[in-house]
C-alpha positions, 0 to 999 in steps of 0.5 A: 064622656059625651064620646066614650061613655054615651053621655047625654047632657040635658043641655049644653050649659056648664055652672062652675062654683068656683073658691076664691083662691088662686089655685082654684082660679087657675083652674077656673081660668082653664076651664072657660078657656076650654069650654067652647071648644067642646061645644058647650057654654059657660051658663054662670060661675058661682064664688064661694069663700073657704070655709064654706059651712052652708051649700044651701044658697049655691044649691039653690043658684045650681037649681036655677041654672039647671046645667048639664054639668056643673063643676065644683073648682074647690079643694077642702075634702070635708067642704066637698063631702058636705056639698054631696050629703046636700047635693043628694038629699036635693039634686039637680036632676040630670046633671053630671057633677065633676068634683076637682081633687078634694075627693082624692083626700082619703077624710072625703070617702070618711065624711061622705060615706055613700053620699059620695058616689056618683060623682066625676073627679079628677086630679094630676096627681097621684099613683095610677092603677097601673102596672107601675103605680100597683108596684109602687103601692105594694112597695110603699106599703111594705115600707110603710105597714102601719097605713094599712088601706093605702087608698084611706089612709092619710096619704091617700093616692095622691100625697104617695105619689106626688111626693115620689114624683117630685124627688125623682125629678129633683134626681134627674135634675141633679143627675143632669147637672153633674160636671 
């Protein structure tokens, strides 16, 4: 971001709040792999334990840190919309906030409503704004009309696609395999 888009980080620390399952660990694993070699520090990592019903207490501790980017590695949508609508009404001034997956889930835009803009997200899966992905929206919808907002509906932009994915890769597999 630093590169394409003029980003500007007020410091060089990165805070990870990070959920204590394994998935959320992988991550957490790569990221401190990754940091360095963008020339940033890994400033602390915050745990947090599914559910989490009070952000305050991480508020806080991402107030005292102050990072330049602060990383949420969690995936429950509602739990993410909940740390917007408090992120917003207290913010860590300055700070890019990067929300990994959760927000992909179509309840994260429902729960969060306008909290939830402005924040960085990301994830591996799902159906791109391509040419090919754009067919493929057209045509899952044509099969499936009843979704309607393929984007806010429950299968959101993820689901869709990760699960085409994974039978065209169990096709190939079994096409490759044939005597």
């Amino acid at each position: 971001m630093e590169k394409e888009q003029g980003w500007k980080p007020k410091n060089r620390k990165i805070h990870i709040v990070a959920e204590q399952v394994g998935y959320c660990q992988t991550i957490l694993k790569a990221a401190k792999e990754a940091i360095p070699k963008y020339d940033f520090e890994l400033a602390e990592v915050t745990d947090i334990q599914y559910p989490v019903n009070d952000w305050s207490p991480v508020m806080q501790r991402l107030k005292e840190v102050d990072a330049g980017a602060i990383m949420i590695d969690h995936w429950v949508a509602s739990e993410y919309a909940a740390f917007c609508k408090q992120f917003r009404a207290d913010p860590v001034k300055d700070s890019l906030v990067y929300l990994q997956y959760g927000p992909s889930q179509p309840e994260f835009l429902e729960l969060g409503g306008r909290a939830t803009e402005g924040f960085c997200w990301s994830t591996v899966l799902g159906v791109y704004g391509d040419k090919m992905g754009q067919d493929f929206r057209k045509k899952y919808l044509k099969r499936f009309p009843e979704f309607g907002d393929y984007e806010r509906n429950t299968m959101g932009l993820v689901y869709t696609g990760n699960g085409y994915d994974i039978v065209k890769y169990l096709e190939r597999a079994w096409n490759a395999t044939k005597a």
